[in-house]
C-alpha positions in Angstrom: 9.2 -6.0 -6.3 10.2 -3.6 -9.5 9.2 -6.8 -11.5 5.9 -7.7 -10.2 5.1 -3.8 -9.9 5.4 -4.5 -13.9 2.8 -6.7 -13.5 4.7 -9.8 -14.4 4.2 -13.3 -12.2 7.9 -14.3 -11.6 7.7 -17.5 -9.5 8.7 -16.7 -6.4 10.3 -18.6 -3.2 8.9 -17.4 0.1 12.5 -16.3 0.7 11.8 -13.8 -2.2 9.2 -12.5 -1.0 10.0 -11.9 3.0 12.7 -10.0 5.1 12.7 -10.3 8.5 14.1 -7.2 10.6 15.4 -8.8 14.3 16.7 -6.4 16.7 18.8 -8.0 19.4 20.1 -6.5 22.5 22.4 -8.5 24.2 25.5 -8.3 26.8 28.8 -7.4 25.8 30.4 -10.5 26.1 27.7 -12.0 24.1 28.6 -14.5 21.3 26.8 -11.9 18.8 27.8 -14.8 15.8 25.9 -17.5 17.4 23.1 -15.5 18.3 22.6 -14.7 14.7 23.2 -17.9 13.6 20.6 -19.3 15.7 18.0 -16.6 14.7 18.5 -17.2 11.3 18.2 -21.3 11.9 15.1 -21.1 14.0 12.4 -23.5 12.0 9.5 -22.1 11.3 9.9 -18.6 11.9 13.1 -17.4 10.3 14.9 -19.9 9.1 13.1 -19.8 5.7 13.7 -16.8 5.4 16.0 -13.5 3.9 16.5 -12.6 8.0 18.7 -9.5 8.8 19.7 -9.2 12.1 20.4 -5.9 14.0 22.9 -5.4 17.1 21.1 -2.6 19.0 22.1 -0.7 22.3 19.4 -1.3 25.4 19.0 2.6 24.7 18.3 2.3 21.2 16.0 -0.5 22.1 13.8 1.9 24.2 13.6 4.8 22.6 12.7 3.0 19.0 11.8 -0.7 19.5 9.3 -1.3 22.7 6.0 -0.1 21.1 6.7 -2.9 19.2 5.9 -2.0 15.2 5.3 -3.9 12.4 5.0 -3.5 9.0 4.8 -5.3 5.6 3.3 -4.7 1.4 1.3 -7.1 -0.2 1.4 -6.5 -4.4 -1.3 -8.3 -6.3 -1.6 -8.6 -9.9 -4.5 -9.4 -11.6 -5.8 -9.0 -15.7 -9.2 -8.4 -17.0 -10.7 -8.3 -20.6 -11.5 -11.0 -22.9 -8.1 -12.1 -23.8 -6.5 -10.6 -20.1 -5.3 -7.3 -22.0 -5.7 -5.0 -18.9 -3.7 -5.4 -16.3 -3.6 -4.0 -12.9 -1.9 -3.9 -9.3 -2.8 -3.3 -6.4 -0.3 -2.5 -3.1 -1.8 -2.9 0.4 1.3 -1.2 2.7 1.1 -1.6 6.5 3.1 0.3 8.9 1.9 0.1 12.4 3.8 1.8 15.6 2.1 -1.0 18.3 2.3 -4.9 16.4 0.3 -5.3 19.6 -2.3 -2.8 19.8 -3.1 -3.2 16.2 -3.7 -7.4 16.5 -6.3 -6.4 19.7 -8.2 -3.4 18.0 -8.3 -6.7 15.0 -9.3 -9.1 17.7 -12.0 -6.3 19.4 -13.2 -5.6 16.0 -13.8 -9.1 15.2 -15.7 -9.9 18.5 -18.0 -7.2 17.4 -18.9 -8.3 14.7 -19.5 -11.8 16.2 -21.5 -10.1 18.4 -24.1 -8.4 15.7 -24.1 -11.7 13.6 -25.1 -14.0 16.8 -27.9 -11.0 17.3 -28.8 -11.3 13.9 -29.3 -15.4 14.1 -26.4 -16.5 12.4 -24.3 -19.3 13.5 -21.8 -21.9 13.0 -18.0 -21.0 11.5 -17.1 -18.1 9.2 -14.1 -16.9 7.6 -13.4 -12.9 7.3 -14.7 -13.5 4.0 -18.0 -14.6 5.3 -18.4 -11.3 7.7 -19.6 -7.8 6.3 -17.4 -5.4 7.1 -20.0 -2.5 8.8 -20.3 -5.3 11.5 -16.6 -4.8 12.3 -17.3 -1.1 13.2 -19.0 0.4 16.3 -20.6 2.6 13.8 -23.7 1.7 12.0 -24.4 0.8 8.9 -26.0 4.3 7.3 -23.1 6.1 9.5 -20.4 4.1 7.7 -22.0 5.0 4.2 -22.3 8.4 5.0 -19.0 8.9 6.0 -16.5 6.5 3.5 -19.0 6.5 0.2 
């Protein structure tokens, strides 16, 4: 992170650049070896990646883990100028206390915005690219101005 923070482009695996945190509760008795094992084999979700994976008491689990957060930083570098001589970096950081919540007020805020474009005539597929993004908030337009700019 240090290095692209620099704004250097190191090529990077997708191991370098993901860590999965698993928290596990299991029984006593459990065979806590192969449970890690098969976490950190499981195609397609960890096994491509730098997985750690945490032994937690039920307790533990309840008081810390069942809202269910989430997290992650994304770093982007980019250069401007006529020969790239200005460089910047930008960090987007994400911490969210309900994984859950979060992906529905995302899902809500989409259908909204669905919504106002079918009102407004438009049809067909989009991307988030292709949406403007007052339409994602109950608020309107002059609101939204008012209040952010």
């Amino acid at each position: 992170m240090e290095s692209v923070r620099r704004g250097e482009t190191p090529e990077l695996t997708v191991r370098d650049k993901h860590i999965r945190e698993c928290y596990v509760v299991c029984d006593e008795s459990a065979d806590k070896s192969k449970i890690e094992s098969d976490i950190k084999s499981m195609p397609n979700y960890f096994a491509e990646y730098d997985t750690r994976v945490n032994f937690i008491s039920e307790e533990e689990f309840k008081k810390n883990h069942t809202k269910m957060p989430h997290g992650g930083l994304v770093i982007r570098n980019g250069a401007t100028g006529e020969e790239k001589q200005n460089n910047h970096t930008m960090e987007f950081l994400l911490k969210l206390d309900s994984n859950p919540e979060f992906t529905a007020s995302v899902l809500l805020a989409y259908a909204r915005a669905a919504y106002k474009m079918n009102m407004e005539g438009m049809k067909g597929a989009k991307t988030i690219f292709d949406v403007p993004i007052f339409y994602l908030s109950p608020k309107n337009r002059e609101d939204l101005i008012k209040e952010f700019l």
